[in-house]
Structure formats: C-alpha cells, structure tokens
Residue, then its C-alpha position, 0 to 999 in steps of 0.5 A: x433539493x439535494x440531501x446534505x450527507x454529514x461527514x463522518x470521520x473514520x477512525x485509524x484501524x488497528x491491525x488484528x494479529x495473531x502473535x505478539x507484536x516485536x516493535x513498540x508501538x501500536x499497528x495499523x491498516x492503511x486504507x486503500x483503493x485499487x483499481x485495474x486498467x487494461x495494463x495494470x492494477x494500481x493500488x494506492x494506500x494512505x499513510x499520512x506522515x510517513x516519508x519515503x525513507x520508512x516504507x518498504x514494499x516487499x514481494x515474497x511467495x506471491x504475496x506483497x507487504x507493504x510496512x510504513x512507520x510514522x514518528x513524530x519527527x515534524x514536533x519541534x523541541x521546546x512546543x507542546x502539542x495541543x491536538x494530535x489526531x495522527x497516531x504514531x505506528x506502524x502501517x502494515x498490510x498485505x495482499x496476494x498477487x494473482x498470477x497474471x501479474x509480472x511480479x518482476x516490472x511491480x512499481x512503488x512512490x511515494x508521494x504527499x502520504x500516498x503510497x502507489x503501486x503499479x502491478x503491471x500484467x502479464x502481456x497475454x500471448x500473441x497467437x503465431x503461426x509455428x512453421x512444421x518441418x520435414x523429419 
C-alpha cells in the first residue's frame, strides 16, 4: 500500500544580508533547481507575480544576479483582498559561474513566474594536428 506524504507548504525565505537594505520593502531568495546537460547548465527560478519588465539578470566578476520585484499591480482599485499569501518584495540571488561557461552566449525568459537561464559551455578544444615548418 503506497504511503500518503502530507503536503507541507514552504514558506517564502527572506534574504540574510549583511548591511541595510536601500529599497523599501521585504527581500527574498527565489527558490531554484539547476540542472547540466552536455551543452549547458540551466537554472530555473521561481518568482511567482513577477513580470518580464522587473527582473534583471546581471553578469558582473564571474558572478551572475538575478533581481525580480513583485508589486500588487493585478489588485484592482475599489476590491478588498481577503487572503494574499504572495508577499510583495524584492527577489534577490546570486551565483558564481565557473569558468567553463562562455559568459558571453548565458541566456535568460521569463515566462508564467519562472525565470530560466541557459549557461552554455565552453566548446572544449578539438585536438588539430599543427604543421612544423623549416627555420
């Protein structure tokens, strides 16, 4: 008989930091799964109600950040919320890229919340045969 696994909600984890914040507002982590293939590593984030004009994915020392904002911008005027389990923030999260990604081809969409990023890898090089010459 297969065992029933109780569904446990995980609660939106707020960014750690050291310094003070200079946006209003509460920061979070954006939950992510990466994954590599052959060609690429591929990281997806989760940043539900953010839309594609917020987020910014920046590339700077070998290190990639990835920013969202989420606002309630889908509230209507004139409605009063009942329940809002989706906080307003900021998502913040940072990684550092190895060297065997080529930093110039890195790729980022955003679609339906989710934020994927390709990495793609450095083509490793082809052995050749190199001709000698006479001096």
């Amino acid at each position: 008989m297969a065992e029933e696994k109780e569904i446990q909600v995980k609660q939106k984890q707020e960014l750690k930091e050291g310094g003070e914040p200079t946006k209003p507002g509460r920061q979070f982590v954006p939950p992510v799964d990466i994954y590599e293939t052959e060609e690429a590593v591929v990281v997806l984030a989760e940043m539900p109600g953010v839309s594609k004009s917020t987020v910014s994915v920046n590339l700077d020392n070998g290190v990639l950040t990835i920013r969202g904002c989420r606002k309630d911008e889908d509230i209507k005027e004139g409605t009063s919320v009942r329940l809002q389990e989706y906080e307003n923030g900021h998502y913040l999260r940072r990684f550092t890229i190895a060297e065997t990604i080529d930093q110039q081809k890195i790729e980022a969409k955003m679609k339906d919340g989710m934020l994927r990023l390709n990495l793609p890898k450095i083509e490793p090089a082809k052995p050749r045969r190199i001709e000698v010459s006479a001096a």
